[in-house]
C-alpha positions in Angstrom: 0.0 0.0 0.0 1.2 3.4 -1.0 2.0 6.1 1.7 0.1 8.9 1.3 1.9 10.9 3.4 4.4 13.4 2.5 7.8 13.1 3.3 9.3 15.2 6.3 11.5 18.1 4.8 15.2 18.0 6.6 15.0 21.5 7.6 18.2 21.2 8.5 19.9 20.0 5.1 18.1 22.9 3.9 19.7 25.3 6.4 23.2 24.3 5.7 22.8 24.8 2.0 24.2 28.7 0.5 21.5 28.6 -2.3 18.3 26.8 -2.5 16.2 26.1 -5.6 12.7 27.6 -5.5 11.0 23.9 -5.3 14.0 24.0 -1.8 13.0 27.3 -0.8 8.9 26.9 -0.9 9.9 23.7 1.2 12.0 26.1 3.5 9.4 29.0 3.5 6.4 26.5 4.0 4.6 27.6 0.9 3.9 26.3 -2.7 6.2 27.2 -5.9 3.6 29.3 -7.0 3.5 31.2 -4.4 7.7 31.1 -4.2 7.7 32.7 -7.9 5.4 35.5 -7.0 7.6 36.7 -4.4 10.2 36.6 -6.5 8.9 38.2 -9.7 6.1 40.7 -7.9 6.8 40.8 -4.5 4.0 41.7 -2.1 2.7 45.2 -2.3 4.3 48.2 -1.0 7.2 45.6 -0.2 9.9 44.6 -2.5 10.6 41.4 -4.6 12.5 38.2 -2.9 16.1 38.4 -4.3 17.3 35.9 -7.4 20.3 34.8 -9.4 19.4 32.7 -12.9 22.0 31.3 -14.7 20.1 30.5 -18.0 16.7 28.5 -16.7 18.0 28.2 -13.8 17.0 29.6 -10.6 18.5 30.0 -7.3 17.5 32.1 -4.0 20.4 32.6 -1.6 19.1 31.2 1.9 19.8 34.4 3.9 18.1 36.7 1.4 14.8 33.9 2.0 15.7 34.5 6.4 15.9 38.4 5.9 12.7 39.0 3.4 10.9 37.1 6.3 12.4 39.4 9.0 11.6 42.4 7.0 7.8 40.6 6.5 7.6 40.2 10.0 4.5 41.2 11.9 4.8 42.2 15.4 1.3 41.3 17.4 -0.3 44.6 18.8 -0.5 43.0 22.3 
């Protein structure tokens, strides 16, 4: 029987890595590709875009660019 379940992302693998793909960074960043490709081509508004390199079709996203965009996307609770 097929496991349905989807296998655990090693977080930490991830973290030791200097650039991630986008597929790597939507697992780092909890979020789809889609959703990784919008950041980086539109950004959120009144924010800026999610730094990229390309090198021909290919795309990577420097892991501390992905941990700073999320500090700088931060919300802080009003309590």
């Amino acid at each position: 029987m097929a496991n349905d379940k989807k296998t655990p992302v090693d977080i930490v693998a991830l973290q030791s890595k200097v650039w991630l793909t986008p597929e790597e960074a939507a697992k780092y960043m909890s979020l789809s590709r889609r959703q990784v490709d919008i950041l980086r081509t539109k950004g959120t508004p009144n924010n800026g875009t999610l730094p990229f390199s390309q090198i021909g079709k290919s795309i990577f996203i420097r892991r501390t660019n992905i941990d700073k965009y999320l500090t700088e996307h931060e919300v802080k609770s009003a309590v």
